[in-house]
Short mmCIF file of the C-alpha atoms (twelve columns), coordinates in Angstrom:
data_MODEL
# 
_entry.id   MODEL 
# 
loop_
_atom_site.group_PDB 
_atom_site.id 
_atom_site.type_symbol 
_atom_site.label_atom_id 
_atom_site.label_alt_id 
_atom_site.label_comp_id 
_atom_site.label_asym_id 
_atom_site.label_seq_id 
_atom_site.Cartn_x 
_atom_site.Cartn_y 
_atom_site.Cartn_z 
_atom_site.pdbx_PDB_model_num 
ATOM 1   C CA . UNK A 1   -17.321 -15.846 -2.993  1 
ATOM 2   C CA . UNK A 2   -17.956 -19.142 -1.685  1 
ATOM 3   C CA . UNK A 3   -19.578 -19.387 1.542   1 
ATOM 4   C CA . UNK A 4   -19.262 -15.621 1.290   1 
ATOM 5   C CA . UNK A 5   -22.528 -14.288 3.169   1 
ATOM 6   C CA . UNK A 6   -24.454 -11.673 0.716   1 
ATOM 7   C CA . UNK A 7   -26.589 -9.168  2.962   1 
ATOM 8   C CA . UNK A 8   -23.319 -6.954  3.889   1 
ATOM 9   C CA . UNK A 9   -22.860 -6.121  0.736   1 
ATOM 10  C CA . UNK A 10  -26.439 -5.802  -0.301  1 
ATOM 11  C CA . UNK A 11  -26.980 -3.677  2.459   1 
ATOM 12  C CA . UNK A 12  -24.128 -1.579  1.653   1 
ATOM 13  C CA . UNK A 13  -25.311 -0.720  -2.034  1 
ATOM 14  C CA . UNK A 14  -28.985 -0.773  -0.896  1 
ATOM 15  C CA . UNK A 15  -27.981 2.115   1.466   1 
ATOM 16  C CA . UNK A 16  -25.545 4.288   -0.534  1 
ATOM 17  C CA . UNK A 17  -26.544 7.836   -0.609  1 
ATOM 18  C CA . UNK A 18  -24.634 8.640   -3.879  1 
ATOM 19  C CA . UNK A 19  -22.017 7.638   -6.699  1 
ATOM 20  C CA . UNK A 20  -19.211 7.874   -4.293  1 
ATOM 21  C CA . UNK A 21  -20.543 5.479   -1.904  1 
ATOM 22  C CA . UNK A 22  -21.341 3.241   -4.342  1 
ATOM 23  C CA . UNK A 23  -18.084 3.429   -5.353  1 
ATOM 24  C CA . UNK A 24  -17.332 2.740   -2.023  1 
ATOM 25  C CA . UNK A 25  -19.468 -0.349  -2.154  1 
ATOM 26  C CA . UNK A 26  -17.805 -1.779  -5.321  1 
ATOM 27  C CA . UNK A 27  -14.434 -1.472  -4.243  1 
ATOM 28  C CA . UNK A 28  -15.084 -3.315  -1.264  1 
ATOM 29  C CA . UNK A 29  -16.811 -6.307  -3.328  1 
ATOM 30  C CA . UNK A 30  -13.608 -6.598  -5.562  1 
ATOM 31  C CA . UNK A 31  -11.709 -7.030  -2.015  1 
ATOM 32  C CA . UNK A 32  -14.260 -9.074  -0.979  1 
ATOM 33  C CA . UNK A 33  -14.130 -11.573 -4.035  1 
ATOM 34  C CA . UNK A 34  -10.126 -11.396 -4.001  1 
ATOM 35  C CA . UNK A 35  -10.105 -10.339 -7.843  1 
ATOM 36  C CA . UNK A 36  -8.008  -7.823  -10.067 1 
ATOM 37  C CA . UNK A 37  -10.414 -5.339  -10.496 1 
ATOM 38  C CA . UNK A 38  -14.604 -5.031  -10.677 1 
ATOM 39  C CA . UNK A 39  -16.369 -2.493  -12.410 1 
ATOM 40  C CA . UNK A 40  -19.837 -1.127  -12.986 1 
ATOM 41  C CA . UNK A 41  -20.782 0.744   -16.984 1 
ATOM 42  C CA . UNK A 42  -23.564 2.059   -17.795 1 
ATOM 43  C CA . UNK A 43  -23.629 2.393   -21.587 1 
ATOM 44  C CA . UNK A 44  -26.236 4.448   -23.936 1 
ATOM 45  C CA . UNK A 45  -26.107 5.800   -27.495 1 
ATOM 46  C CA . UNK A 46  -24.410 8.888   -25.990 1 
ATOM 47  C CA . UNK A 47  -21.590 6.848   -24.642 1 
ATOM 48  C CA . UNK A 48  -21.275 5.545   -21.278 1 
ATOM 49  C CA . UNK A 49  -23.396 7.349   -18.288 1 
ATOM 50  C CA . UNK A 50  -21.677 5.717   -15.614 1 
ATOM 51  C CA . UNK A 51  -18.107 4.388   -14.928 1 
ATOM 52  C CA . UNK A 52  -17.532 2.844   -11.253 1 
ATOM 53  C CA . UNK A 53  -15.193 0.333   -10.090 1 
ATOM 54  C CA . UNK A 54  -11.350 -0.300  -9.516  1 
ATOM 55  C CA . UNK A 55  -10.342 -0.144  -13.442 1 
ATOM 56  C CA . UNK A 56  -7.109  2.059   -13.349 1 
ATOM 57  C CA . UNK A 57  -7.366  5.679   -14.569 1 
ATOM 58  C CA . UNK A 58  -5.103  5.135   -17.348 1 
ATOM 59  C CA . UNK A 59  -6.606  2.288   -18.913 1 
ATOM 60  C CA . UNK A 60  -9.791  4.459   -18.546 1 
ATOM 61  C CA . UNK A 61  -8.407  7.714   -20.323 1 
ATOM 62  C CA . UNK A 62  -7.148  5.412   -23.160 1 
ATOM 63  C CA . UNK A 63  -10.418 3.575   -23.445 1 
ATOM 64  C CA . UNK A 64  -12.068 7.052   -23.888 1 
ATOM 65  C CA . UNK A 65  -9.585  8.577   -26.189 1 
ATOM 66  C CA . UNK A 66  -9.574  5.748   -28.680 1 
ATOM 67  C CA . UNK A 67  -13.251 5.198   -29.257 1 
ATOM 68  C CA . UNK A 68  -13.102 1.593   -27.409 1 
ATOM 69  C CA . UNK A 69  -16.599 1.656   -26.609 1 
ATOM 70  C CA . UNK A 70  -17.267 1.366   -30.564 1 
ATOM 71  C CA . UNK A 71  -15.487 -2.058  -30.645 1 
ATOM 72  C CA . UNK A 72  -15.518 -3.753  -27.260 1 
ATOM 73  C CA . UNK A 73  -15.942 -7.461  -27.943 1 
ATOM 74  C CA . UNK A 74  -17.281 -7.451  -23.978 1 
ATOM 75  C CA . UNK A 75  -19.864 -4.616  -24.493 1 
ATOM 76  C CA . UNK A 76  -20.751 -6.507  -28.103 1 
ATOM 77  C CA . UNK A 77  -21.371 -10.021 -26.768 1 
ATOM 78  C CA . UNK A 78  -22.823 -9.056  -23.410 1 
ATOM 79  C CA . UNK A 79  -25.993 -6.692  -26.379 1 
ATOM 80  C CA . UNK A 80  -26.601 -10.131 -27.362 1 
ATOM 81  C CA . UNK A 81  -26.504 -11.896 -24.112 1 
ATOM 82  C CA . UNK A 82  -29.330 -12.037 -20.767 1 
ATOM 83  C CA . UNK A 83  -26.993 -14.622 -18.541 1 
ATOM 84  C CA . UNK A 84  -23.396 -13.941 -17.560 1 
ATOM 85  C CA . UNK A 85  -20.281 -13.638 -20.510 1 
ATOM 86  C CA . UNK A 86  -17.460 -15.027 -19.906 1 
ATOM 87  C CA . UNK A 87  -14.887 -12.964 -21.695 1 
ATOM 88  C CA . UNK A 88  -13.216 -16.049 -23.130 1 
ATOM 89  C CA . UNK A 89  -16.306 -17.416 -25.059 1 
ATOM 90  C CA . UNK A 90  -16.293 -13.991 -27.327 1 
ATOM 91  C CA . UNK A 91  -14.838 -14.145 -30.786 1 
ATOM 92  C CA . UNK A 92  -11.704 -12.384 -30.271 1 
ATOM 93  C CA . UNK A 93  -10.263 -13.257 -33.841 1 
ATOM 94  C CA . UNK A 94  -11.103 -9.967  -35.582 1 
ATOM 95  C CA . UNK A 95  -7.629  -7.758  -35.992 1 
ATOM 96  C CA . UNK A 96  -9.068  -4.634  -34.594 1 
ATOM 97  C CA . UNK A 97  -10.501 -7.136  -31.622 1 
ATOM 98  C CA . UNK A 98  -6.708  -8.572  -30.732 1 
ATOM 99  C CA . UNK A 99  -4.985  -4.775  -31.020 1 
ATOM 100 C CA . UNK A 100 -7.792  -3.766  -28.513 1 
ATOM 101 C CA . UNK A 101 -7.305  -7.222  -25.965 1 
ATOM 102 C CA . UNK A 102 -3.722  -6.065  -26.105 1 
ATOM 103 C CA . UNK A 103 -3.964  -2.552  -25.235 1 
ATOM 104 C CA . UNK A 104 -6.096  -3.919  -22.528 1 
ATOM 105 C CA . UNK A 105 -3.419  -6.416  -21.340 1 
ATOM 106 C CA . UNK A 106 -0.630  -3.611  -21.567 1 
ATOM 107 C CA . UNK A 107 -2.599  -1.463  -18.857 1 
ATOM 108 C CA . UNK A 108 -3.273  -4.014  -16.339 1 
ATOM 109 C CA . UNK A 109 -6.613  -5.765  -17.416 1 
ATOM 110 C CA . UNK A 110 -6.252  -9.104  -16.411 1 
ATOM 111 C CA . UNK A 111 -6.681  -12.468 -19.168 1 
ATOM 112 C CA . UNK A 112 -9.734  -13.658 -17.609 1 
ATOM 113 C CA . UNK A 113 -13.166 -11.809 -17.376 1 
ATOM 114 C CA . UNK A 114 -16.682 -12.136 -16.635 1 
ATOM 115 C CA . UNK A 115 -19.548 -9.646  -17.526 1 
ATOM 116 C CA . UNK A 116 -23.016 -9.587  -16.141 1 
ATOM 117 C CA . UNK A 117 -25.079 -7.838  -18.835 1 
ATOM 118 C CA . UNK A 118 -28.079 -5.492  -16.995 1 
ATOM 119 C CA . UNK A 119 -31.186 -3.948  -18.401 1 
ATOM 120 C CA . UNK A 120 -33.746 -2.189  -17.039 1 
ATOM 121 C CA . UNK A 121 -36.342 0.152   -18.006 1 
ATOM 122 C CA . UNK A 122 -36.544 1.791   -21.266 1 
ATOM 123 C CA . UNK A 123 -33.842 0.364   -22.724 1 
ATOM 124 C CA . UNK A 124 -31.444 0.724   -20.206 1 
ATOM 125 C CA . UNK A 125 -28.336 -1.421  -20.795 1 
ATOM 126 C CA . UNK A 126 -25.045 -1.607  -17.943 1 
ATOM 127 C CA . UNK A 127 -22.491 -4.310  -17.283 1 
ATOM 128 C CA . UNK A 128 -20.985 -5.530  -13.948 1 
ATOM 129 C CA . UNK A 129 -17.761 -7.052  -14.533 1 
ATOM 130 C CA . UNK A 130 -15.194 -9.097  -12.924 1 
ATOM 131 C CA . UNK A 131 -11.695 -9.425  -13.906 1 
ATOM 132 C CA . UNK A 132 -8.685  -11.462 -12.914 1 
ATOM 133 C CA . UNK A 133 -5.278  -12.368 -14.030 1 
ATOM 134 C CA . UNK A 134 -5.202  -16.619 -13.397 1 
ATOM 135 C CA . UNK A 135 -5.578  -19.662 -15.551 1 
ATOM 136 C CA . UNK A 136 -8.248  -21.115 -17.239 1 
ATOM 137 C CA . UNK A 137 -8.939  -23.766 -14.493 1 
ATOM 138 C CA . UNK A 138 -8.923  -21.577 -11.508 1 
ATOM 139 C CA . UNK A 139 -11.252 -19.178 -13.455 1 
ATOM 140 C CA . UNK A 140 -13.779 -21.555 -14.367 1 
ATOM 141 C CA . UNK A 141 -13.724 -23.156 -10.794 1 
ATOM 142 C CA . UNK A 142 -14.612 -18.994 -9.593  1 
ATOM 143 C CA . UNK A 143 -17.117 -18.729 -12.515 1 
ATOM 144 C CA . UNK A 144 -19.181 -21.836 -11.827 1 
ATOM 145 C CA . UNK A 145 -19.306 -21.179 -8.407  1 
ATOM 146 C CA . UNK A 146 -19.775 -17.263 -7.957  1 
ATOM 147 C CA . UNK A 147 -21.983 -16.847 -11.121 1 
ATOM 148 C CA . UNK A 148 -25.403 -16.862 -9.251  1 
ATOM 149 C CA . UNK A 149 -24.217 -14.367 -6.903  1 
ATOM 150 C CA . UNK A 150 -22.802 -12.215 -9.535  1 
ATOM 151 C CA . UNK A 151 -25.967 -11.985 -11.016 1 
ATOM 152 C CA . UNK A 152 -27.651 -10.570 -7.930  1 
ATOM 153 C CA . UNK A 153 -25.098 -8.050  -7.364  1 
ATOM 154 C CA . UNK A 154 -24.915 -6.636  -11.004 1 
ATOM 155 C CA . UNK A 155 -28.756 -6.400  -10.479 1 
ATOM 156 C CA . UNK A 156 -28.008 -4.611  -7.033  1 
ATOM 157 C CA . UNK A 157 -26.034 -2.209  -8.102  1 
ATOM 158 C CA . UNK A 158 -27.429 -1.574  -11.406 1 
ATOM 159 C CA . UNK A 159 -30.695 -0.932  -9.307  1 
ATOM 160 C CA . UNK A 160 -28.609 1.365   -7.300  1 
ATOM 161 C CA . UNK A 161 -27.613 3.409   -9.938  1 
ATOM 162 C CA . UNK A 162 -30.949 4.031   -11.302 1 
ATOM 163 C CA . UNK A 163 -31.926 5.130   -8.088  1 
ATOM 164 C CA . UNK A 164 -29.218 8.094   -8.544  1 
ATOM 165 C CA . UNK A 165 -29.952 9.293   -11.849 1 
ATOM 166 C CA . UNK A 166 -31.655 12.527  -11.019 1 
ATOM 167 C CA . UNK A 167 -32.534 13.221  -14.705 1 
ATOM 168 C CA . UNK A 168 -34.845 9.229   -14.816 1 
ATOM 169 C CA . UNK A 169 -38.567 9.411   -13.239 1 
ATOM 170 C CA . UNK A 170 -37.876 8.395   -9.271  1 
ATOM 171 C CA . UNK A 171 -41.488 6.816   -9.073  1 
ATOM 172 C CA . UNK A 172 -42.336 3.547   -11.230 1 
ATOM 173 C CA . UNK A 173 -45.710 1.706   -10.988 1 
ATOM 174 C CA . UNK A 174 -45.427 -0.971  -9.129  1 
ATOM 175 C CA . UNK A 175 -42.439 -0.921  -7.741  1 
ATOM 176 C CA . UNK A 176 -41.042 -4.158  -6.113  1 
ATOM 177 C CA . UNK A 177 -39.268 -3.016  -2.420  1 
ATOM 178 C CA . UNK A 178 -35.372 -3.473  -2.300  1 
ATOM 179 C CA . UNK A 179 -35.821 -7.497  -0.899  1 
ATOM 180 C CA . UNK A 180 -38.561 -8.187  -3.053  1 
ATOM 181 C CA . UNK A 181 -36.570 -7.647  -5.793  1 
ATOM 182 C CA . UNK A 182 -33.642 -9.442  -4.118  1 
ATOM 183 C CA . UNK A 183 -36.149 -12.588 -3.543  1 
ATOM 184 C CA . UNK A 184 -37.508 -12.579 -7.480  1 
ATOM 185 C CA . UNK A 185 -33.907 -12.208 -8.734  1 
ATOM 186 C CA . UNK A 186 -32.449 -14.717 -6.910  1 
ATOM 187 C CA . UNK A 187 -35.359 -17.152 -7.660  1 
ATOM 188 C CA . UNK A 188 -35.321 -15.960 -11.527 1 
ATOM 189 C CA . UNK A 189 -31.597 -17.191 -11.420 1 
ATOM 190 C CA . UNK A 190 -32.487 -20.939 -10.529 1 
ATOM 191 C CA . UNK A 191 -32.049 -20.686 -6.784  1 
ATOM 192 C CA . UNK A 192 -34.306 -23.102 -4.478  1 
ATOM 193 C CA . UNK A 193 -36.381 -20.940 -1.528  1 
ATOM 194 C CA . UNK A 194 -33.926 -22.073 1.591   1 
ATOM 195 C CA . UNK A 195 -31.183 -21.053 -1.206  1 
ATOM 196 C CA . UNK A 196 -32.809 -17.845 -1.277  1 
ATOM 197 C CA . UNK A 197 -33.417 -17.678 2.296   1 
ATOM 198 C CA . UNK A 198 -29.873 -17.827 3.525   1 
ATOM 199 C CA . UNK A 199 -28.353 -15.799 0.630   1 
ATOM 200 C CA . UNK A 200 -30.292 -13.062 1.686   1 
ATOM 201 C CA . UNK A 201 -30.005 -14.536 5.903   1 
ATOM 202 C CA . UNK A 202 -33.575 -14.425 6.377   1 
ATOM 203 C CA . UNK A 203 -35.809 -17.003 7.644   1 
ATOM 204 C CA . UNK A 204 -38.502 -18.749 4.809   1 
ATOM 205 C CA . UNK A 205 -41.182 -17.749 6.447   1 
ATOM 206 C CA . UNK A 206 -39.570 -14.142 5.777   1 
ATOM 207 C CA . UNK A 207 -39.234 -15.032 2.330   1 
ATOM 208 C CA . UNK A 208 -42.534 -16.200 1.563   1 
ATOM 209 C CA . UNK A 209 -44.150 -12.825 2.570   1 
ATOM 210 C CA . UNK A 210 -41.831 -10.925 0.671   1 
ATOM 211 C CA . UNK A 211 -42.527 -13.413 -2.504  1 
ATOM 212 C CA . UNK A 212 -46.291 -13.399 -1.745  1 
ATOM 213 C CA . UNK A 213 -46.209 -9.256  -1.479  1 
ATOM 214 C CA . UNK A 214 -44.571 -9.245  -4.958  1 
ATOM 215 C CA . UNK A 215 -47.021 -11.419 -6.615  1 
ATOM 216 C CA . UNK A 216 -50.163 -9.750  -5.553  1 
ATOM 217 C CA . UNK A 217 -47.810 -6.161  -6.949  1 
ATOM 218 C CA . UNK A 218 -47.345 -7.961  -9.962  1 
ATOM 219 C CA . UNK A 219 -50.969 -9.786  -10.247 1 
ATOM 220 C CA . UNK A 220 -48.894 -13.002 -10.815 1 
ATOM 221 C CA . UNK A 221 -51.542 -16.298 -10.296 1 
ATOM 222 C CA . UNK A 222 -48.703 -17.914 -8.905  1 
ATOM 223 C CA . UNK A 223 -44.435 -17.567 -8.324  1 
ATOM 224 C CA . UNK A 224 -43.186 -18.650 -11.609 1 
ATOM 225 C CA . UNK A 225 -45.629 -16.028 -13.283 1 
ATOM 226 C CA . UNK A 226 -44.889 -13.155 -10.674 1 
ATOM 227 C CA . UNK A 227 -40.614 -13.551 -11.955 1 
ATOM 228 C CA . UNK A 228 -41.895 -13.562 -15.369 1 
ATOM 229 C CA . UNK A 229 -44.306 -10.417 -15.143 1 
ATOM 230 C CA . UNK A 230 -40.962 -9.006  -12.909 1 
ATOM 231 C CA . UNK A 231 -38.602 -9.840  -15.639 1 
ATOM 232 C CA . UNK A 232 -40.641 -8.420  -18.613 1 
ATOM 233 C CA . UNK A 233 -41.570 -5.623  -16.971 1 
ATOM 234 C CA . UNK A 234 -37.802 -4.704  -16.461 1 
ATOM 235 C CA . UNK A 235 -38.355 -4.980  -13.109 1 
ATOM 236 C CA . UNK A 236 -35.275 -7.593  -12.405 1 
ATOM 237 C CA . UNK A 237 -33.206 -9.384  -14.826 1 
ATOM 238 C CA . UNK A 238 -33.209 -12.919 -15.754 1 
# 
C-alpha cells in the first residue's frame, strides 16, 4: 500500500449500503494491496457474527465443521493484543496449534499473516486480516510499511459493520461523524497532522475542524485527551 491513496477505499466502505457491498469493498482492498486473500470476522461467544473477505469457501466450511474457532492461535493472540499481530510472533508450538496451521496451509492460506484486532462497544471483538504466501523479508518490508494503514481500515470496516447490525442500538451518544473518527484514529496510531491530512486528502485546515468538532463531542481539554476519551469510550481503537 505504499503511496497507495486511502479516501477511495474509505469512501467505498463509508458508503456501502449492506454486507454485500462491503464485501464488495474488501475484495477490492485485497486487489488493491496485491495480497492472497483479506478478510473481515466478527467473533462473539455464539461464534462468529460476521465472515467477509476472499478466504475460499472450502477452507471456510472446514474451519466451521472442526470447531477452529475454539483453537485459533490468530483469534487467541489477537484477545490479548490492541496493535496489529503478526501471525508469525504467535506460539505455534502446541500439537493441536501445528495440525490446525497445516490444515490451513493445505487449503490455500498463505505462510505469512497479519491481524488487526477490533473492539468496539460492549465488548465487541472482530479481526481484519491480511494474508500472503512470500518470505519473511518481503513480509516484514509490507508489514512495517502498511501497518498504520491497516489499522485505519480494520477500524473502517469494523465501523461499517456495526452500522449493519440491525439487532445493535443505531444511535450512540456522542457519536464521532465518519472523518472524525478517521482523523482520531489515524492520530491515535502515531500519525503527524499533514500525515493525517493527506491520508485522508484533505487540507489541515480541514483537519483541524474536524479534530476541534471531536474534542468539544468528547469534552477533551485538549487533542491527546479527546483520542483518549475516543479510545476508552470504544469510540476508535488504539
Amino acid at each position: 500500500m505504499t503511496g497507495l491513496r486511502l479516501d477511495g477505499i474509505l469512501k467505498r466502505l463509508e458508503t456501502a449500503a449492506g454486507t454485500d457491498e462491503l464485501q464488495t469493498a474488501i475484495e477490492a482492498l485485497g486487489e488493491r494491496l496485491g495480497v492472497g486473500q483479506v478478510g473481515y470476522r466478527w467473533v462473539g461467544p455464539e461464534g462468529e457474527r460476521y465472515r467477509l473477505g476472499t478466504y475460499c469457501p472450502a477452507w471456510l466450511k472446514r474451519y466451521a465443521e472442526m470447531g477452529y474457532l475454539r483453537i485459533d492461535p490468530v483469534v487467541r493472540g489477537c484477545l490479548d493484543h490492541v496493535h496489529p499481530v503478526d501471525w508469525k510472533r504467535l506460539d505455534w508450538r502446541g500439537k493441536t496449534a501445528r495440525a490446525f496451521l497445516e490444515d490451513a496451509l493445505r487449503h490455500g492460506v498463505g505462510q505469512q499473516g497479519v491481524s488487526v484486532p477490533l473492539r468496539g462497544p460492549n465488548g465487541q471483538f472482530a479481526l481484519l486480516t491480511v494474508n500472503h504466501d512470500c518470505d519473511d523479508v518481503d513480509w516484514r518490508a509490507f508489514s512495517e510499511a502498511h501497518r498504520r494503514d491497516l489499522i485505519l481500515l480494520g477500524h473502517m470496516v469494523n465501523q461499517k459493520a456495526l452500522e449493519l447490525d440491525a439487532s445493535r442500538a443505531p444511535v450512540r451518544a456522542c457519536a464521532l461523524s465518519p472523518r472524525e473518527v478517521d482523523a482520531m484514529t489515524l492520530l491515535a496510531a502515531g500519525y503527524s497532522r499533514a500525515q493525517v491530512a493527506e491520508t485522508l486528502a484533505i487540507s489541515e485546515h480541514t483537519l483541524r475542524v474536524y479534530i476541534e468538532s471531536a474534542r468539544f463531542k468528547l469534552g477533551a481539554i485538549n487533542t491527546t485527551h479527546a483520542v483518549a476519551r475516543a479510545m476508552s469510550r470504544g469510540l476508535i481503537m488504539p
